[in-house]
N, C-alpha and C positions, 0 to 999 in steps of 0.2 A: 817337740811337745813338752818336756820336762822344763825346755829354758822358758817357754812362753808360763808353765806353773811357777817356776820361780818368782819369775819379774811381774808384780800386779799389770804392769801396761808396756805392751811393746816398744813401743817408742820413749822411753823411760830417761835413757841415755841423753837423747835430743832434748829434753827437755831441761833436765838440769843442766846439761850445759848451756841451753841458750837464759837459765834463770842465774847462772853464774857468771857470764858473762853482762849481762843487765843489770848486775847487781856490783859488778866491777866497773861500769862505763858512772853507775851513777855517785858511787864513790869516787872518780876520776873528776865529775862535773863540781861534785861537792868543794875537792879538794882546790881545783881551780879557783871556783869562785870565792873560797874562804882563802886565798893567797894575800898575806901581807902586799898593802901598793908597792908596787914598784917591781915587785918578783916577777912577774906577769904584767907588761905593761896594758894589755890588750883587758883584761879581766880583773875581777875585783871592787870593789866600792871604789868611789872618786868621793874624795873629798872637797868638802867647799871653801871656798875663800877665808870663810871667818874661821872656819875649824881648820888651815892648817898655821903652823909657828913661822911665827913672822922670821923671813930672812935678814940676817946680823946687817951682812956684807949690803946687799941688793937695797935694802930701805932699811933709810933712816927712821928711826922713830917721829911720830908728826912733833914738831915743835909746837908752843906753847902757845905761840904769836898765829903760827896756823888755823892750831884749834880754835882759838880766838874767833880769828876771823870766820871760821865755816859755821860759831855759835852765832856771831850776831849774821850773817846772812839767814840765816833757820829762824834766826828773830826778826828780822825783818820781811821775809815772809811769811812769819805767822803773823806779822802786824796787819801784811797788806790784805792776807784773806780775812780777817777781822775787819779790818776796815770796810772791804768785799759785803763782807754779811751784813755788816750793821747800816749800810746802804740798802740793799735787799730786805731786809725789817720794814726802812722805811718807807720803801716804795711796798711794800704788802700792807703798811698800817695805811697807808692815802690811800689803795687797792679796796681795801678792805672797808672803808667810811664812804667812798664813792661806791660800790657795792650796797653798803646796810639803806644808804639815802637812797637809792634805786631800788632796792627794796618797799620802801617807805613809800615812795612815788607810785608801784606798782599795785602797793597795795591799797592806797589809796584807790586809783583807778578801778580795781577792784570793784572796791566797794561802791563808786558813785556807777558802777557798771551791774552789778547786781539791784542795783536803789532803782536803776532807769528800767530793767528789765521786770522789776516788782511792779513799777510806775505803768508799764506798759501792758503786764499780765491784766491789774486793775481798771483799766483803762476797756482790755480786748471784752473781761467781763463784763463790763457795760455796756458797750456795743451790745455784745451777745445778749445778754437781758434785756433790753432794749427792743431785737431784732424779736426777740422768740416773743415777747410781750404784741408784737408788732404783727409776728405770725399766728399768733391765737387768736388776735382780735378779727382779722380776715378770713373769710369765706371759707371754707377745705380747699374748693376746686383752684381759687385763684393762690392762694399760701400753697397746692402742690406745684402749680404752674411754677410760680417764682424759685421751689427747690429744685425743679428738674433740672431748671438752666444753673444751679451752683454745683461748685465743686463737690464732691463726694463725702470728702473729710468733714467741710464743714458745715454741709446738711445734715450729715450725723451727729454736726455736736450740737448741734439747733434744735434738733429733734430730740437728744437725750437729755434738754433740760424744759421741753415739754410737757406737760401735763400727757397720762396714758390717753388721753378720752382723744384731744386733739389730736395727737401724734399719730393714732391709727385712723384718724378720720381723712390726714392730710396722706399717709401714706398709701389707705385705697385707693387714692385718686391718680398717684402716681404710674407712667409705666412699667410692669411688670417688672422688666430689667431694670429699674434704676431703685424700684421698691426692694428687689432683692437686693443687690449691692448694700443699700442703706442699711436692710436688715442686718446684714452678715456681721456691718462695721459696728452696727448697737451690740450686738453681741460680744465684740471685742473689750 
């Protein structure tokens, strides 16, 4: 009982030796790995080609005639990707004119496409004024006959550029079911 009052924690011993021992392996890893090259051939930085000192013995220094020649190869391939590019420009500048003139052509097209679609909107109005012109002047019972047998849509748009007085005179006359349909679509 007195040892256990002395020592704050039982296992006290085990402890600092396994933090002095951890604390030796990691100064051992340090030391390793901070090893001049070659101490250690297994561990350590490697150096690269260009950072270490050129060998006396093993190579010659490049001669002049060398250099020379590895300059104008480096120059003669930057000529040919120059050459490369400035071909590629100009297949993008013909790319690019055959582009804008298809452009041009489309929008064109466009435009005589929207002209015909105006032409034809004018054109259906007429018709339609014409038709409802056509349906007002006729009897209620025979002008509902004629809308039973048309389509839906465009009984309702016959009828929404009727006059109110006609429209519900022709629409009494109609079947139930197709009276309501037509209503629904005036509504819309």
């Amino acid at each position: 009982m007195e040892n256990a009052a002395r020592q704050p924690w039982p296992n006290w011993k085990i402890l600092s030796s396994c933090l002095l021992l951890g604390l030796l392996g990691k100064i051992a890893v340090s030391a390793m790995m901070m090893a001049p090259q070659g101490f250690l051939p297994w561990v350590g930085p490697k150096a690269s080609e260009a950072a270490t000192p050129a060998k006396a013995e093993s190579e010659a220094p490049p001669t002049m005639p060398r250099v020379m020649s590895l300059l104008e190869k480096e120059r003669q391939a930057l000529q040919a990707r120059e050459n490369a590019v400035a071909t590629r420009e100009d297949q993008l500048r013909v790319l690019k004119r055959e582009v804008e003139e298809r452009l041009k052509d489309l929008s064109a097209l466009q435009q005589r496409t929207m002209e015909s679609l105006e032409e034809e909107k004018r054109a259906q109005g007429e018709q339609n004024r014409h038709m409802v012109a056509t349906l007002e002047a006729m009897p209620a019972d025979r002008a509902s006959r004629l809308l039973e047998k048309m389509d839906d849509e465009v009984a309702a748009q016959l009828l929404r550029r009727m006059k109110g007085k006609e429209a519900g005179a022709i629409l009494s006359m109609l079947t139930s079911d197709k009276a309501a349909r037509l209503s629904q679509r005036l509504l819309k």
